[in-house]
Backbone as CSV, one residue per row, in Angstrom:
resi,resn,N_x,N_y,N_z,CA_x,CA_y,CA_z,C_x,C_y,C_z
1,UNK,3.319,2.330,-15.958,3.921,3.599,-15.563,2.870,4.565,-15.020
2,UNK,1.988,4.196,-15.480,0.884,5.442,-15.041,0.554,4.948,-13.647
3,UNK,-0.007,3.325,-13.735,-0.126,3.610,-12.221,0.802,3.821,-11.432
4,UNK,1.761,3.676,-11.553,2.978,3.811,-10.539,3.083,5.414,-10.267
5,UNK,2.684,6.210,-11.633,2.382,7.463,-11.547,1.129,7.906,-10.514
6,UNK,0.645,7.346,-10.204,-0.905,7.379,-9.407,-0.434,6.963,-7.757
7,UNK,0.619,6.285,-7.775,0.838,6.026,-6.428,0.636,4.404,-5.727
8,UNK,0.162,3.690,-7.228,0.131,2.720,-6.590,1.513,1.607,-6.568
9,UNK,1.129,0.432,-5.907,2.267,-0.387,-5.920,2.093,-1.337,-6.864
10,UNK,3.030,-1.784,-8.170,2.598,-2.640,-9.345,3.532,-3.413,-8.999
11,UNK,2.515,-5.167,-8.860,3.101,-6.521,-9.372,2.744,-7.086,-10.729
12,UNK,3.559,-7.400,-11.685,3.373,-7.883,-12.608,3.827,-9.333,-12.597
13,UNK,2.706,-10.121,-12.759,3.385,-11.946,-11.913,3.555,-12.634,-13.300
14,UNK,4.172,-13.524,-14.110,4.297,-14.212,-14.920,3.005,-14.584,-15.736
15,UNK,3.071,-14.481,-16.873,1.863,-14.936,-17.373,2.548,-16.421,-17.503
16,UNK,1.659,-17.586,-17.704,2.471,-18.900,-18.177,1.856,-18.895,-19.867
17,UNK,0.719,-17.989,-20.516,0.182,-17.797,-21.494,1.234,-17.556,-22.738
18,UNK,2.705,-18.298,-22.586,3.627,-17.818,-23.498,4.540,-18.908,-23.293
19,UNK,5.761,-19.061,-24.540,6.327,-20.430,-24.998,5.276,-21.786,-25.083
20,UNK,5.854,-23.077,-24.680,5.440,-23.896,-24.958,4.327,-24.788,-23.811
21,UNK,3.364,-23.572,-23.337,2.395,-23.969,-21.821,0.757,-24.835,-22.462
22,UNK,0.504,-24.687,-23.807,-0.703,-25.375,-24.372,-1.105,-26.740,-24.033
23,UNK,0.175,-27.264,-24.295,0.119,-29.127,-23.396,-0.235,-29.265,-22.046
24,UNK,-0.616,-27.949,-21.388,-0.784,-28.184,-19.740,-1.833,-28.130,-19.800
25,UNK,-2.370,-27.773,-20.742,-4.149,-27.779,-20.734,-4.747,-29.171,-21.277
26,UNK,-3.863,-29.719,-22.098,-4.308,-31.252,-22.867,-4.560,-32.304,-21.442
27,UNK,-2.603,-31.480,-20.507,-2.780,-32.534,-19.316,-3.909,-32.850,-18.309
28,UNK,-4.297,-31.674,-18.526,-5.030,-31.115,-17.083,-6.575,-31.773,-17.615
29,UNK,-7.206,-31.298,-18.526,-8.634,-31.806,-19.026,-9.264,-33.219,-18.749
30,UNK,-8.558,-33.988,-18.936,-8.726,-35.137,-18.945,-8.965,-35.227,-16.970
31,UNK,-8.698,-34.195,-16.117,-8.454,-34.556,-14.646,-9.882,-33.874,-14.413
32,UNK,-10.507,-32.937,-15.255,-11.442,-32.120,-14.942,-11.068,-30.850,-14.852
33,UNK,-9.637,-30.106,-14.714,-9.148,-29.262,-14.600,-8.618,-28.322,-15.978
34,UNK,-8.297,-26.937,-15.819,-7.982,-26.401,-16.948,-6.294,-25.357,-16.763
35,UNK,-6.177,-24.804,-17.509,-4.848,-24.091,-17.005,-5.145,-23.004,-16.111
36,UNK,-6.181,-22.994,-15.718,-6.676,-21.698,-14.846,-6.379,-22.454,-13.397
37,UNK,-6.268,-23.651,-13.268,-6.552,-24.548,-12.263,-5.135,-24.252,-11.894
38,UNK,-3.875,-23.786,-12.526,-2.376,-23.539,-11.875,-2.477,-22.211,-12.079
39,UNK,-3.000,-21.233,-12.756,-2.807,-19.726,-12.818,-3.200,-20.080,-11.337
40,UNK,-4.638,-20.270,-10.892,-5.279,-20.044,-9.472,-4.191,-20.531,-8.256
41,UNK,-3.286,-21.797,-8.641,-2.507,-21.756,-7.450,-1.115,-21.065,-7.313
42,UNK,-0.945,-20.281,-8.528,0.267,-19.323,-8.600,-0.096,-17.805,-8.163
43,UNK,-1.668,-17.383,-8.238,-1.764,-16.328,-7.655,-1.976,-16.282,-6.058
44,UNK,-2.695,-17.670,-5.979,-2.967,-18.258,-4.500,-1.835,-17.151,-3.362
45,UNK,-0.270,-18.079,-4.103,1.055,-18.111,-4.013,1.946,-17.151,-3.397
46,UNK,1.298,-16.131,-4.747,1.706,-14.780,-5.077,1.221,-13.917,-3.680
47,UNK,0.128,-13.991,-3.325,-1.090,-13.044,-2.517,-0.406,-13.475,-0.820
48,UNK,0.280,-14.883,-0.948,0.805,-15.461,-0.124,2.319,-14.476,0.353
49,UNK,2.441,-14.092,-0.538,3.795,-13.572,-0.447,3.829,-11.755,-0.582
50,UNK,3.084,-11.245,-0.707,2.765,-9.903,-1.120,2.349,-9.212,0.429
51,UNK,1.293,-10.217,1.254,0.836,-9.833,2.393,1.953,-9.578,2.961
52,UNK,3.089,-10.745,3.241,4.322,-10.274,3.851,5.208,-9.597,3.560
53,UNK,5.089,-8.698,2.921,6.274,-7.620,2.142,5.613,-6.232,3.313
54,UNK,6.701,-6.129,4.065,6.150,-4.908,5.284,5.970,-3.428,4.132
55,UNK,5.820,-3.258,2.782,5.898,-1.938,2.444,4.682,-2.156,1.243
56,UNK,3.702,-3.381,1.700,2.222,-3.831,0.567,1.409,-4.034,2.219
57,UNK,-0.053,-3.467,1.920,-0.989,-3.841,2.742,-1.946,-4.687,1.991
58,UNK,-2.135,-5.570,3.077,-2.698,-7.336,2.374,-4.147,-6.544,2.488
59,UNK,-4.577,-5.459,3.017,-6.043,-5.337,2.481,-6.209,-4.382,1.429
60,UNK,-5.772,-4.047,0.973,-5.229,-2.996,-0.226,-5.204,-3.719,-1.873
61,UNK,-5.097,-4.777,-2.166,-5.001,-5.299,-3.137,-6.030,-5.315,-4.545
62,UNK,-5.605,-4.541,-5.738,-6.805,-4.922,-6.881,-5.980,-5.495,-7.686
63,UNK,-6.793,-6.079,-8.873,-6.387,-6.414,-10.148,-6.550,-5.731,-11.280
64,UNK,-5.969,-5.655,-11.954,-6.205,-4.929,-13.292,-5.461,-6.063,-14.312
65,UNK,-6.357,-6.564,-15.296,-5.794,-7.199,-16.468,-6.682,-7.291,-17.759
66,UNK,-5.159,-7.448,-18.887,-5.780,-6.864,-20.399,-5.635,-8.457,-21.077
67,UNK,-6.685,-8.530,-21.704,-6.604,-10.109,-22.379,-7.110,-10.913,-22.061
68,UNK,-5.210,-12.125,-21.813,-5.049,-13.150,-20.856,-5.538,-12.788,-19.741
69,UNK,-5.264,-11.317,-19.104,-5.125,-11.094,-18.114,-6.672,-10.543,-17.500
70,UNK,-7.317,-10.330,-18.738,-8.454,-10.424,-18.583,-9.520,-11.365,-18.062
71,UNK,-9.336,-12.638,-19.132,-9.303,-13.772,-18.470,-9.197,-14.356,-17.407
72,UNK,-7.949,-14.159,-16.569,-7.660,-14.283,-15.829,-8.579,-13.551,-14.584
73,UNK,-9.175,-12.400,-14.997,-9.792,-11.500,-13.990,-11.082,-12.055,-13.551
74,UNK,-11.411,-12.990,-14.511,-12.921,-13.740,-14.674,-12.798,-14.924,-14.112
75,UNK,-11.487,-15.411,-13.852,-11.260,-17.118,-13.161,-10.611,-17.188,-12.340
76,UNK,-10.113,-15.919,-11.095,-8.921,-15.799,-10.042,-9.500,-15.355,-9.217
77,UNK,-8.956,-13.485,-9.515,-9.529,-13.139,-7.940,-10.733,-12.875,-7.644
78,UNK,-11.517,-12.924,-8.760,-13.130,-13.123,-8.427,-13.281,-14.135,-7.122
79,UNK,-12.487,-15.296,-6.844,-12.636,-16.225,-5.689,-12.126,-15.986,-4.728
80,UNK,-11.141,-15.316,-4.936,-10.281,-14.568,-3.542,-10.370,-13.276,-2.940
81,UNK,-11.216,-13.439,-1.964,-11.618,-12.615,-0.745,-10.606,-10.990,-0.611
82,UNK,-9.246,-11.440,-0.884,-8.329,-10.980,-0.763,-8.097,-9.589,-1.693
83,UNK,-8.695,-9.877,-2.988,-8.814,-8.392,-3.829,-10.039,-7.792,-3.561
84,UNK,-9.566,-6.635,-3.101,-10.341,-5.487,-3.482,-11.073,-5.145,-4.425
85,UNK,-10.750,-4.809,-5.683,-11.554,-4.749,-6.702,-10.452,-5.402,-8.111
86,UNK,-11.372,-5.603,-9.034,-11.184,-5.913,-10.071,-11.547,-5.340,-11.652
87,UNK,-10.263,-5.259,-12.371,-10.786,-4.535,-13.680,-10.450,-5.609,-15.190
88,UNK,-11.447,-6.279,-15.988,-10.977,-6.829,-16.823,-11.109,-6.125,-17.824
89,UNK,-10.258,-5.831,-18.358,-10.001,-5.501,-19.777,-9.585,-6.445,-21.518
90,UNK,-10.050,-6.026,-22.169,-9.740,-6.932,-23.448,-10.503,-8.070,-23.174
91,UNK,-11.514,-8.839,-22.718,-11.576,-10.278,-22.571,-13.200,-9.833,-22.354
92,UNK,-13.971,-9.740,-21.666,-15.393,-9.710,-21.377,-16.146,-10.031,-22.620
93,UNK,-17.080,-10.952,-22.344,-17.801,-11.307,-23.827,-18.949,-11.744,-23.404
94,UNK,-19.728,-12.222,-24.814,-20.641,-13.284,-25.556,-19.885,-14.269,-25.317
95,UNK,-19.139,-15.008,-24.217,-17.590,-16.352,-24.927,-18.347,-17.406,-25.584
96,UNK,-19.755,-18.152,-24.655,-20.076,-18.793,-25.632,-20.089,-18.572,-27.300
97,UNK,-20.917,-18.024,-27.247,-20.349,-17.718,-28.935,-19.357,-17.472,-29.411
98,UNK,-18.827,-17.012,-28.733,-17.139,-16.518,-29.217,-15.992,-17.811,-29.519
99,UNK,-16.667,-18.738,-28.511,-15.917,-19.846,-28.743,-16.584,-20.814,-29.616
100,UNK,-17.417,-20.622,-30.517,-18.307,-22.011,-31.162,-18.235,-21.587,-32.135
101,UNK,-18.601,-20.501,-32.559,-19.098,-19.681,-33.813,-18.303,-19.759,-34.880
102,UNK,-18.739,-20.746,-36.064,-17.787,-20.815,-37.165,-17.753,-19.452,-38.561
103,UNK,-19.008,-18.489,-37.958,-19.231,-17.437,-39.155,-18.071,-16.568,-38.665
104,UNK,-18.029,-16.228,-37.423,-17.094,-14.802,-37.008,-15.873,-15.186,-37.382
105,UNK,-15.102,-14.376,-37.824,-13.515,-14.122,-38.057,-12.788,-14.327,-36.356
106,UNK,-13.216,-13.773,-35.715,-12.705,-13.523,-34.433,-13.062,-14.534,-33.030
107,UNK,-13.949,-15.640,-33.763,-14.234,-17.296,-33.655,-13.224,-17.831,-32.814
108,UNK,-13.024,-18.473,-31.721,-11.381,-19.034,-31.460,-11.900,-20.841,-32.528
109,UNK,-13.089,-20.863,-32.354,-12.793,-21.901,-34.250,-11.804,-22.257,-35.158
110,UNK,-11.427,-20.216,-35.599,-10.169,-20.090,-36.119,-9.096,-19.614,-35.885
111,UNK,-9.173,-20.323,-34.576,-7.305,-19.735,-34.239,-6.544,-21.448,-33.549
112,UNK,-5.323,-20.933,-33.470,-4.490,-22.010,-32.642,-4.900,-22.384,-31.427
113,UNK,-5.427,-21.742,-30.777,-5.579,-21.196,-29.415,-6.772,-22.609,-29.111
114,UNK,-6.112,-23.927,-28.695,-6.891,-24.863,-28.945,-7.210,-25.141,-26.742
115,UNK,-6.363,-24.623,-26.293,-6.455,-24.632,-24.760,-6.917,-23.560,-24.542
116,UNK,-7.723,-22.744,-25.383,-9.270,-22.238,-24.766,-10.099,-22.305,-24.153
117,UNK,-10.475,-23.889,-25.067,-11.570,-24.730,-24.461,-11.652,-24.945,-23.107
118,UNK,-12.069,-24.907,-21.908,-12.019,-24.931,-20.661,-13.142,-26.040,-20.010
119,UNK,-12.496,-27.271,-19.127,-13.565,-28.214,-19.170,-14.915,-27.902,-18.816
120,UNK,-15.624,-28.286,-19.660,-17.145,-28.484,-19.375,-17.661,-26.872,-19.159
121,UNK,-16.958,-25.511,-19.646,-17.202,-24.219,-18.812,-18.581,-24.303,-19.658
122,UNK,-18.908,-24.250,-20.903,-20.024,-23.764,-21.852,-21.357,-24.592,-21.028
123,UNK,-21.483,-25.542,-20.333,-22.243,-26.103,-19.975,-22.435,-25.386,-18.519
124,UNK,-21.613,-24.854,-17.706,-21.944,-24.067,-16.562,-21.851,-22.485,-16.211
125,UNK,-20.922,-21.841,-17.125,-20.864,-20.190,-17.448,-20.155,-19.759,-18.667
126,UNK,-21.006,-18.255,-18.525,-20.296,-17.414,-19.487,-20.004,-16.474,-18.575
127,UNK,-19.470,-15.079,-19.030,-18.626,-14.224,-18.447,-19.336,-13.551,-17.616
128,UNK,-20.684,-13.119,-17.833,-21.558,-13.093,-16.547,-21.890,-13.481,-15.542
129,UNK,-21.628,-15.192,-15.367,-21.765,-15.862,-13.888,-20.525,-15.795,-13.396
130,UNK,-19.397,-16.144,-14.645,-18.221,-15.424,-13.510,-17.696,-14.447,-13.018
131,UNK,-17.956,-13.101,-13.338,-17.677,-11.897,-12.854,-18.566,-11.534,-11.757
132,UNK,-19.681,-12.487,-12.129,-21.314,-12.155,-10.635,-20.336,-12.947,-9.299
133,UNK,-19.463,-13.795,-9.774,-19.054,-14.291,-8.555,-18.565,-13.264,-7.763
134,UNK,-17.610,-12.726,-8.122,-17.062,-11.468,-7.282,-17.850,-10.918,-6.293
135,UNK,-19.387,-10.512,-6.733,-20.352,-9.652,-5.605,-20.558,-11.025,-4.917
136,UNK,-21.263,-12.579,-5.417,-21.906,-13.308,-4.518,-21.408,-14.237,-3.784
137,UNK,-19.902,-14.313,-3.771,-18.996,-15.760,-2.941,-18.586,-14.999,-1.517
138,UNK,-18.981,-13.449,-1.338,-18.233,-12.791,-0.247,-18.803,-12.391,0.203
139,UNK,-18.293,-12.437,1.904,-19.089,-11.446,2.604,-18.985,-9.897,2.569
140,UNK,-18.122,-9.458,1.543,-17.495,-8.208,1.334,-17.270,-8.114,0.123
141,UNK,-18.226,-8.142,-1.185,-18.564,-8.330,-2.335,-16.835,-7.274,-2.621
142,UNK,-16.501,-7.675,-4.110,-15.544,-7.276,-4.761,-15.909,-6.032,-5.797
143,UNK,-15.771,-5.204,-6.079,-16.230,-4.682,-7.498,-15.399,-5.080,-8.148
144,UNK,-16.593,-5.021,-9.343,-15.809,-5.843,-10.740,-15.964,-4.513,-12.099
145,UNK,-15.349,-3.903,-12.681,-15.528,-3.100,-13.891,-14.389,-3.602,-15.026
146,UNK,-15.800,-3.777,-16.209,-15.777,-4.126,-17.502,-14.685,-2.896,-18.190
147,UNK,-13.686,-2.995,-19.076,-12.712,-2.272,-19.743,-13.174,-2.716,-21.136
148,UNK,-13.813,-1.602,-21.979,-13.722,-2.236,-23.697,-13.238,-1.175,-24.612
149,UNK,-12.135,-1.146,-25.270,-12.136,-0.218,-26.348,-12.950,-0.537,-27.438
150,UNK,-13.687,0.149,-27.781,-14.888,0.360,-29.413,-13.992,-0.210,-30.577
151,UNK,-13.001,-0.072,-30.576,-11.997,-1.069,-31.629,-11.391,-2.073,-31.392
152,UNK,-11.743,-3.188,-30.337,-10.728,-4.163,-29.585,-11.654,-4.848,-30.224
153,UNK,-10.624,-5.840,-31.582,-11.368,-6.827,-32.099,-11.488,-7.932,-31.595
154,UNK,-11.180,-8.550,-30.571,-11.865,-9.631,-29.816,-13.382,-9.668,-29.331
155,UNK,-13.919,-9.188,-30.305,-15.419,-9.080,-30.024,-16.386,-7.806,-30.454
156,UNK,-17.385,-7.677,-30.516,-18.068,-6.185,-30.610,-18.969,-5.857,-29.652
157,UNK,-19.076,-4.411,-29.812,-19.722,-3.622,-28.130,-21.059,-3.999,-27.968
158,UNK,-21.606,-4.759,-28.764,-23.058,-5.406,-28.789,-22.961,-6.236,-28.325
159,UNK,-21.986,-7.121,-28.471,-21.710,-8.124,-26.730,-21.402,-8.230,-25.360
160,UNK,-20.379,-7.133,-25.682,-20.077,-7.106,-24.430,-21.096,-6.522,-23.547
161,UNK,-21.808,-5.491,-24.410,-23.311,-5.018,-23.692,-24.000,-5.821,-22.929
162,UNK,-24.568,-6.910,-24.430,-25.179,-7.900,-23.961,-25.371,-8.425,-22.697
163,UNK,-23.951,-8.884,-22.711,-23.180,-9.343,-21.551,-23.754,-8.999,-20.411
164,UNK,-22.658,-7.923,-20.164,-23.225,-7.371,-19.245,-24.429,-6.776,-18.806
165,UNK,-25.328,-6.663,-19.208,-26.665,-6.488,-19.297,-27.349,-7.938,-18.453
166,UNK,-26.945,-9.285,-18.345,-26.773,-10.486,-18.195,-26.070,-10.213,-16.667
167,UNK,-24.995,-9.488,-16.834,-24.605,-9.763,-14.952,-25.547,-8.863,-14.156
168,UNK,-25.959,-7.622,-14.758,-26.838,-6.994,-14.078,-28.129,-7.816,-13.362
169,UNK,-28.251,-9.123,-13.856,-29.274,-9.792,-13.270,-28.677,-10.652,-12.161
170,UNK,-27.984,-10.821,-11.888,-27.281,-11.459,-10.894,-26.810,-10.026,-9.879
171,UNK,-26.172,-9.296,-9.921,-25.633,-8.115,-9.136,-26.570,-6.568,-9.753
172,UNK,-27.369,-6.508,-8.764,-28.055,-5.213,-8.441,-27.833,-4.167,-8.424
173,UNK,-26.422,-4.176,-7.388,-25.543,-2.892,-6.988,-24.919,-2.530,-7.824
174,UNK,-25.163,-0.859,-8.571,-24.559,-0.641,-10.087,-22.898,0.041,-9.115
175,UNK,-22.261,-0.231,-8.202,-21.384,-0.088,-7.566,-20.803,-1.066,-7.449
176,UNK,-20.959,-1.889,-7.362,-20.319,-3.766,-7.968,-20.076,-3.928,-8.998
177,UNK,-20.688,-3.486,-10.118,-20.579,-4.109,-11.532,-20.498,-2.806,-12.328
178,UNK,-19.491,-2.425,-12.769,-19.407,-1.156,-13.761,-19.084,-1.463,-15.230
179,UNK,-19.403,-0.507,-16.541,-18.275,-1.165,-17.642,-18.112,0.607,-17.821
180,UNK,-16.600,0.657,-18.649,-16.337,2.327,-19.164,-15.512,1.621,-20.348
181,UNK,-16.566,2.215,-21.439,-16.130,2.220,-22.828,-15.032,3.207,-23.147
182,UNK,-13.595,3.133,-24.324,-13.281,3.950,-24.572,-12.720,3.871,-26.536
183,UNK,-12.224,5.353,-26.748,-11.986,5.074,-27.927,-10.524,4.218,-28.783
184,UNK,-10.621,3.160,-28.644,-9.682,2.377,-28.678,-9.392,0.863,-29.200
185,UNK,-8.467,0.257,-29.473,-8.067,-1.043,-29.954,-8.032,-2.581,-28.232
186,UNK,-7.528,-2.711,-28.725,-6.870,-4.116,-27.379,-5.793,-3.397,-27.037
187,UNK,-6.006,-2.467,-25.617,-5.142,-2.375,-24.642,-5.952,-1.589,-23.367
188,UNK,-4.716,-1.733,-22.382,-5.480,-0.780,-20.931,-5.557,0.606,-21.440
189,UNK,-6.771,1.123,-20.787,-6.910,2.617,-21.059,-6.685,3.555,-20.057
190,UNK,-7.695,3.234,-18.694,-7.130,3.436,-17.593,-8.162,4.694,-17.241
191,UNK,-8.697,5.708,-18.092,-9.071,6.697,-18.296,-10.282,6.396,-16.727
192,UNK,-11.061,5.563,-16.834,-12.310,4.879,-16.233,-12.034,4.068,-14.254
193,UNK,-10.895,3.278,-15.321,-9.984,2.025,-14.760,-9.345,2.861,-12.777
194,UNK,-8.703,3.574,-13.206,-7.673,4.369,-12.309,-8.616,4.700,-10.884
195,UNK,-9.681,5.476,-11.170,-10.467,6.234,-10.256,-11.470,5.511,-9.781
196,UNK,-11.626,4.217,-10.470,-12.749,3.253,-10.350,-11.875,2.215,-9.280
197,UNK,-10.533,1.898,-9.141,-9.170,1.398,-7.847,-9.469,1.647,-6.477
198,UNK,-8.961,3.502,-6.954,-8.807,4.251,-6.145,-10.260,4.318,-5.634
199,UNK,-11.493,4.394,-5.909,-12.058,4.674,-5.074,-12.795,3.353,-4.244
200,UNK,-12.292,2.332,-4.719,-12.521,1.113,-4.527,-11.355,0.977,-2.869
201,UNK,-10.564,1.469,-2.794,-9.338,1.227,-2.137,-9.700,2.642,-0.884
202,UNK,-10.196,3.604,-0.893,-10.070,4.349,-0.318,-11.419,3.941,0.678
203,UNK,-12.698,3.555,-0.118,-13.391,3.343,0.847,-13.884,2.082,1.562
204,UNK,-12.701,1.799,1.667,-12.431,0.303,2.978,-11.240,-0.030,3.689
């Protein structure tokens, strides 16, 4: 609502991250592939179909996502030329650790969440080489800004620091790579998010 309050135009596309989609990741692994490997050809899809809507401009396009959708911000349009900028929220990490670590509570160790695992990713990135993609696959680098609330227990602000501290070595331009902390749990804040779009959108 807010952005729509702001003026922009909101698609909200299906997450498949809900009912019974975990077995698509069992399928897919074994091919080399992960469930990001059909998110990527459903947004492909989507971007396919958005350009042609005469009342969306195909150069106009960002992302904003919380979570999954966070996730998602780190394995999509980072590759596609096509967004403008990008905001992940809820998701930016330490993942290696996040995903191995049998001391942390907040471990995916201990959760269901067994199509996490993503083939072979721990052996080629963490959330730093993929968000660096955004500035280095384009000839028209993407900005990418980090979203963390100080209470979003999927992790603590000493990682995500970390982290990012880690893409700063890959992307230079502190205009490519932003993070805006706020006081908060796991959700969008926007406070940072909104003006960090907009000014992403206005000057191109």
């Amino acid at each position: 609502e807010r952005l729509l309050a702001e003026r922009f135009l909101v698609y909200c596309p299906q997450n498949p991250y809900s009912g019974n989609f975990r077995p698509l990741q069992l399928l897919a692994n074994p091919r080399g592939l992960s469930l990001f490997a059909f998110i990527e050809a459903q947004y492909r899809r989507t971007l396919d179909y958005l350009e042609k809507l005469p009342f969306v401009d195909g150069r106009r396009i960002v992302y904003y996502g919380l979570s999954y959708g966070g996730a998602t911000a780190l394995r999509v349009p980072v590759f596609d030329a096509r967004f403008r900028g990008i905001v992940c929220g809820g998701n930016f990490n330490e993942w290696i650790r996040k995903l191995i670590s049998p001391e942390l509570s907040y471990s995916y160790v201990h959760t269901q969440e067994y199509e996490i695992y993503e083939w072979n990713q721990a052996n080629i990135a963490s959330h730093a080489e993929l968000a660096a993609m955004a500035a280095l696959l384009h000839e028209e680098p993407i900005p990418f800004l980090v979203e963390r609330g100080h209470r979003d227990g999927v992790g603590r602000d000493e990682w995500v620091i970390y982290e990012f501290e880690r893409l700063k070595q890959y992307v230079s331009d502190p205009q490519l790579r932003q993070i805006a902390f706020f006081d908060g749990e796991h959700r969008t804040d926007g406070a940072a998010a909104i003006p960090f779009l907009k000014e992403v959108l206005t000057s191109r």
